[in-house]
C-alpha positions as CSV (number, residue, x, y, z in Angstrom):
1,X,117.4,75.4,85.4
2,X,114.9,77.0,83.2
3,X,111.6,78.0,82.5
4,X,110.9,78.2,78.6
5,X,107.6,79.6,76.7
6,X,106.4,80.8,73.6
7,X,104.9,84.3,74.1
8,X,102.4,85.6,71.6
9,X,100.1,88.9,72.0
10,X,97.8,90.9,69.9
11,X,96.6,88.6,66.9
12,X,93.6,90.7,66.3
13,X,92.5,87.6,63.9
14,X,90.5,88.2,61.0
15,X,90.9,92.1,61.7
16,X,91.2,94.6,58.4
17,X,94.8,93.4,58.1
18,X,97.2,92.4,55.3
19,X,97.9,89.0,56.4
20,X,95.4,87.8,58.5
21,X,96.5,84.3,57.9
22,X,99.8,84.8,59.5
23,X,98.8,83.5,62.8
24,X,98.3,79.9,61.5
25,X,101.6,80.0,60.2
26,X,103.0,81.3,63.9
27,X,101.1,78.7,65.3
28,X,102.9,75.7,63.3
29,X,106.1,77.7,64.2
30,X,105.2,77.7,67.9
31,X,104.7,73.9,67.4
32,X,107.4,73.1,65.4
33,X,109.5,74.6,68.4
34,X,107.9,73.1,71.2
35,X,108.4,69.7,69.8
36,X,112.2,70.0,70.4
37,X,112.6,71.9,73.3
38,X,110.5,71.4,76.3
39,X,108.2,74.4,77.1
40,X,105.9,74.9,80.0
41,X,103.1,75.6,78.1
42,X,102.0,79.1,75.3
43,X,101.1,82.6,76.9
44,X,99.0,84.6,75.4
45,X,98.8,88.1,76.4
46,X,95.3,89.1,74.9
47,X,93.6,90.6,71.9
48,X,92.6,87.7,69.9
49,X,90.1,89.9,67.7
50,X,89.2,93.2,67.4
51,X,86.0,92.6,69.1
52,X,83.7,94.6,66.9
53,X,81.8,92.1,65.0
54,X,78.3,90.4,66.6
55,X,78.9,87.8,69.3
56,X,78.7,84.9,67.4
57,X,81.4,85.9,65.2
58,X,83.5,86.9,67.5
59,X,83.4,83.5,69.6
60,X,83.6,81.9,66.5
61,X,86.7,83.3,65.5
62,X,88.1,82.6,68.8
63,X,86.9,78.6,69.2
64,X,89.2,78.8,65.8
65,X,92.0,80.0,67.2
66,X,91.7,77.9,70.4
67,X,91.6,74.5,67.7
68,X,95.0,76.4,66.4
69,X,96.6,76.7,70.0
70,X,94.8,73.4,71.5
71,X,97.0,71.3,67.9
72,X,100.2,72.6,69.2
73,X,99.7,70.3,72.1
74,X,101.4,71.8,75.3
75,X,99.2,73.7,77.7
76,X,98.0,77.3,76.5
77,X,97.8,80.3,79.3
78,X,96.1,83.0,78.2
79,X,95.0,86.8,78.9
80,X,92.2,88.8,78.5
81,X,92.8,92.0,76.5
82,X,90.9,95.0,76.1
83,X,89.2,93.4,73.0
84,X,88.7,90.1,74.1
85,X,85.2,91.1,75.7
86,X,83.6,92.2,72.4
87,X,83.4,95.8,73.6
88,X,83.3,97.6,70.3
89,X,80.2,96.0,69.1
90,X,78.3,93.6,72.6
91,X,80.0,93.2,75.3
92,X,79.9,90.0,76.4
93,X,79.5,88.9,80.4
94,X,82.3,87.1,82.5
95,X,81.2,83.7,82.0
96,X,81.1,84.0,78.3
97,X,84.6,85.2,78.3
98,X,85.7,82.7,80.6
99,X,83.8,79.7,78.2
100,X,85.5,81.4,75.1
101,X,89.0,82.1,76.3
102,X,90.2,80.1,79.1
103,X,88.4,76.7,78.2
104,X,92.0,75.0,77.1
105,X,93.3,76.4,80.7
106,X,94.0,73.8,83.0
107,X,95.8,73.2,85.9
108,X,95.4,76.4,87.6
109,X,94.1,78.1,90.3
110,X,90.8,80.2,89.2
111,X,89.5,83.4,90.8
112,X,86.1,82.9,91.3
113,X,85.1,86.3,92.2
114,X,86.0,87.1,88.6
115,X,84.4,84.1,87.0
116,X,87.7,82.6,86.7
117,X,89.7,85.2,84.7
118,X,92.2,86.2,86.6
119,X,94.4,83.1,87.7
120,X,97.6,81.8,88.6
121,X,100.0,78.7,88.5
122,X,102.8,77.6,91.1
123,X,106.1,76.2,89.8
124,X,107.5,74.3,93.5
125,X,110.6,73.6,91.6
126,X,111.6,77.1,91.2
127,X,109.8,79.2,93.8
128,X,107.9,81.2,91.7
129,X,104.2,81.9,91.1
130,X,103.2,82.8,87.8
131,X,99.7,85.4,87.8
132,X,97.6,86.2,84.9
133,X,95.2,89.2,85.2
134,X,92.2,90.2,83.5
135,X,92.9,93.8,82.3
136,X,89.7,95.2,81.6
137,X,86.5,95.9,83.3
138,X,83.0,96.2,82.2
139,X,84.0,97.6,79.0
140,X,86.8,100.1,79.9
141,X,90.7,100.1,80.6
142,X,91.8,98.8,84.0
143,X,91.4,96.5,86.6
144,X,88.1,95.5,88.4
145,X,88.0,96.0,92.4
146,X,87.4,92.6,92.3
147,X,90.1,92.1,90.4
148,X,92.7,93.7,92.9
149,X,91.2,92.4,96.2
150,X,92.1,89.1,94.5
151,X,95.5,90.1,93.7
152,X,96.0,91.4,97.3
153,X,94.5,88.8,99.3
154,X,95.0,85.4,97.3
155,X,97.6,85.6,94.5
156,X,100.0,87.2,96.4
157,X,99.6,84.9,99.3
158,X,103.1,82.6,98.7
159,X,104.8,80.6,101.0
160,X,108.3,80.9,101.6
161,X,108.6,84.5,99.5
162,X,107.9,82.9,95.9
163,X,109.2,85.1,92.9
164,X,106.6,86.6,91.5
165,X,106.1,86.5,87.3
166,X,103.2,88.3,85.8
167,X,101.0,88.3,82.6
168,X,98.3,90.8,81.9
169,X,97.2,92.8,78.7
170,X,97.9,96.3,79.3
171,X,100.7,97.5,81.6
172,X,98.7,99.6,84.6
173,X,101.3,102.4,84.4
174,X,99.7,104.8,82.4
175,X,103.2,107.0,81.1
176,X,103.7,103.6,79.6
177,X,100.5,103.1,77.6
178,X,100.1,104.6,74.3
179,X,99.1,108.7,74.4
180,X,99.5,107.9,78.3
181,X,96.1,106.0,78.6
182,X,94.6,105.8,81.9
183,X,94.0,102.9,83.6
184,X,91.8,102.1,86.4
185,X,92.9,100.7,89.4
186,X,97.1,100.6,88.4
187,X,98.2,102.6,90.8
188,X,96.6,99.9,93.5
189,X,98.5,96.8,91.1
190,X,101.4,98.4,91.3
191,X,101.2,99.3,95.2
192,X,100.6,95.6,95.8
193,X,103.4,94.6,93.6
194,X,106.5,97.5,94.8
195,X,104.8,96.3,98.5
196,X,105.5,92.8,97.8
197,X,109.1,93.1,96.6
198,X,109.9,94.9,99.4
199,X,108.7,92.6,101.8
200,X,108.1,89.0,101.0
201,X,109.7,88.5,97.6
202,X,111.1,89.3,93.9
203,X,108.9,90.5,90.9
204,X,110.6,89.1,88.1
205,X,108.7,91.1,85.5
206,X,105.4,91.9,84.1
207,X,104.8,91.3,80.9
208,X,102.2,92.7,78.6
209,X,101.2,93.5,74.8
210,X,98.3,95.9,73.8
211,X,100.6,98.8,72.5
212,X,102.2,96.7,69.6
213,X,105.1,97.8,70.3
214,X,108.7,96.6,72.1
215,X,109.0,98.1,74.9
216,X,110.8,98.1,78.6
217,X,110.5,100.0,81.7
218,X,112.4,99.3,84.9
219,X,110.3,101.3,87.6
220,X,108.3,100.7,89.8
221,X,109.1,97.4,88.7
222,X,110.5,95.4,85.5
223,X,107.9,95.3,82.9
224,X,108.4,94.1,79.4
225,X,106.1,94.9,76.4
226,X,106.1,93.0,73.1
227,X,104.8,93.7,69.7
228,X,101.6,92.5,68.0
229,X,101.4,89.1,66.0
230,X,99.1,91.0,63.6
231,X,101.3,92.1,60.7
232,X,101.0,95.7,60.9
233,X,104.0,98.4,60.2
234,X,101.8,101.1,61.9
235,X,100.4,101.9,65.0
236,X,99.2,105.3,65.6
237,X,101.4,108.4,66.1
238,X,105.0,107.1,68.0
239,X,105.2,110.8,69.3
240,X,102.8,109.3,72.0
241,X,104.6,106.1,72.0
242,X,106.0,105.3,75.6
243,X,109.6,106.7,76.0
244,X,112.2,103.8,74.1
245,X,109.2,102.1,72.5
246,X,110.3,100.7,68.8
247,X,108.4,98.8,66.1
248,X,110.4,96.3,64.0
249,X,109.7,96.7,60.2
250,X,107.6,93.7,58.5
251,X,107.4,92.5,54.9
252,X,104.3,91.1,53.3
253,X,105.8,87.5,51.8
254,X,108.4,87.3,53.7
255,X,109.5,85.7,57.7
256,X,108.7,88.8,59.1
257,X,104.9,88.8,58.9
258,X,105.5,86.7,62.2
259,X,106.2,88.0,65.3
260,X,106.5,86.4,68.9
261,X,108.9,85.8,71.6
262,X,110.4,82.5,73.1
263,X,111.1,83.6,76.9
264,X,113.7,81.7,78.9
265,X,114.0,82.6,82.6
266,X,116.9,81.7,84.7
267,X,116.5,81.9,88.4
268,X,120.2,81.2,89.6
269,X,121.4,84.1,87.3
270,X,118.0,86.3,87.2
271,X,118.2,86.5,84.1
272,X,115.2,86.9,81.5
273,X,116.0,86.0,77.5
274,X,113.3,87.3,74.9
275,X,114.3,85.4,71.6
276,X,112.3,87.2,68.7
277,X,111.2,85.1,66.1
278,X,111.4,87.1,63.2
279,X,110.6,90.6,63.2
280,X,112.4,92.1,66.0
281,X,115.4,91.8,67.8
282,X,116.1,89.6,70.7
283,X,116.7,91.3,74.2
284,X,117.9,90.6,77.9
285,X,117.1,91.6,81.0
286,X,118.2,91.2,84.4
287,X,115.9,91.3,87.7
C-alpha cells in the first residue's frame, strides 16, 4: 500500500524569470502522470507569484494557474506561502486568500478560526492524517496564534494514534531557513509536533519549499525541502544556505527547466520516495 502525489512548490508565475512558461509545461507533465498511476490528489507548497503586483493582478495570475491545476483533473491541496498574500505590494485579508487559493480544495476539514487556511485530510485506510498550514501571518514569517491553537487543539486530535504528514511553506526551524530566518511561533509547531510523537503517534515528515533549494533535516523531526518550479540557477548566497542544502543545475531549452517531486509513502516499510522529475536527483528517506 501506498500513498502517491505530485509535489510542486515555488512557481513564482509570471515573476522576472527566464521561463515563466515552464509551469504550463509541468502542469501537462503532472497530468500526463496522473493519468497512469493513481494519485491522491497535487500538493502545492506555496508561492504561486511573487506577490508584488496590484491585487487584481495578482489574483488574476493565480485563477490562471488554478484553471492549469483544476485541467489536470485529480484533487489539488495547496499551501499558503509567504508570497501568496500579496505582501510586497497589498496585502490581501484571509478571506481573499482563501477565495484565491483554496477554492479547488475540497473534501477537507477547514479551520475556521483562520478563514479556512489551515486544513487537514484523514486517510482511514492508512492511519494517517495529512495537515496543511498556513505559514505566514499578517504580512511576516511564521505562524499566527490562531494558527497553532488550531494545530494543538483540533489537527492533532487523532483517534487511535494516526501518523501524522505535514505540508506547510516555510520549515519553522529557523537554522533551516535561508540566512537562518526567524520564524514566529516554530518553536510552539515544533513543541506540538516532538510532543505528539512522543506520545500518541509518528510524524512522518514535514515537507516544505520557500528556500528553493533540496534540502533534509532529521531533528526535531523529519523534514524535507524541495526546490523551486521557477527555473532559476540562483538563489542568494549558499554560504547562508541551511547545512547539506544543494541546488540542481537547469538549462534554458532543455527537461530541466521543470522541477517537482512524485512522493510515494509506504507505511508497512516507513519509507518515503521523492522521485525528481528532471532537475534533481531522486532521494529516500526512512521515518
Amino acid at each position: 500500500p501506498t500513498l502517491i502525489f505530485p509535489l510542486i512548490t515555488d512557481i513564482h508565475y509570471m515573476s522576472a524569470t527566464q521561463a515563466p512558461e515552464s509551469i504550463q509545461d509541468a502542469i501537462v507533465n503532472i497530468g500526463y502522470f496522473t493519468h497512469e498511476i493513481s494519485c491522491l490528489g497535487v500538493i502545492n507548497l506555496g508561492d504561486n507569484t511573487d506577490g508584488d503586483t496590484p491585487q487584481a493582478e495578482t489574483l488574476q495570475r493565480n485563477a490562471d494557474l488554478n484553471q492549469l491545476f483544476q485541467g489536470i483533473g485529480i484533487p489539488y491541496y495547496p499551501c499558503i506561502g509567504n508570497h501568496d498574500d500579496n505582501r510586497y505590494y497589498s496585502l490581501l485579508n484571509l478571506n481573499q486568500i482563501k477565495q484565491s487559493y483554496l477554492s479547488l480544495t475540497h473534501d477537507v476539514i477547514m479551520d475556521s478560526s483562520m478563514s479556512g487556511t489551515n486544513y487537514y485530510k484523514d486517510f482511514p485506510e492508512y492511519k494517517i492524517r495529512f495537515i496543511w498550514l498556513n505559514a505566514n501571518v499578517e504580512g511576516r514569517y511564521g505562524y499566527s496564534d490562531s494558527t497553532v491553537e488550531w494545530l494543538q487543539n483540533t489537527a492533532l486530535k487523532t483517534e487511535d494514534g494516526y501518523s501524522i504528514c505535514l505540508f506547510t511553506h516555510m520549515d519553522p526551524e529557523s537554522s533551516h531557513d535561508y540566512d537562518n530566518k526567524y520564524c514566529y511561533n516554530g518553536y510552539k509547531i515544533q513543541a506540538l509536533l516532538a510532543n505528539y510523537e512522543e506520545n500518541t503517534g509518528t510524524i512522518i515528515s514535514m515537507f516544505s519549499g520557500h528556500n528553493h533549494v533540496d534540502a533534509a533535516f532529521t531533528s526535531p523531526y523529519l523534514s524535507i525541502m524541495t526546490n523551486c518550479q521557477r527555473f532559476e540557477n540562483e538563489n542568494g548566497n549558499p554560504a547562508l544556505w541551511a547545512s547539506g542544502a544543494t541546488k540542481p543545475p537547469r538549462q534554458l531549452g532543455t527537461a530541466s527547466e521543470d522541477c517537482w517531486d512524485v512522493v510515494v509513502i509506504r507505511p508497512q516499510s516507513r519509507k518515503i520516495n521523492m522521485v525528481r522529475f528532471r532537475a534533481g536527483e531522486d532521494r529516500e528517506f526512512s521515518y
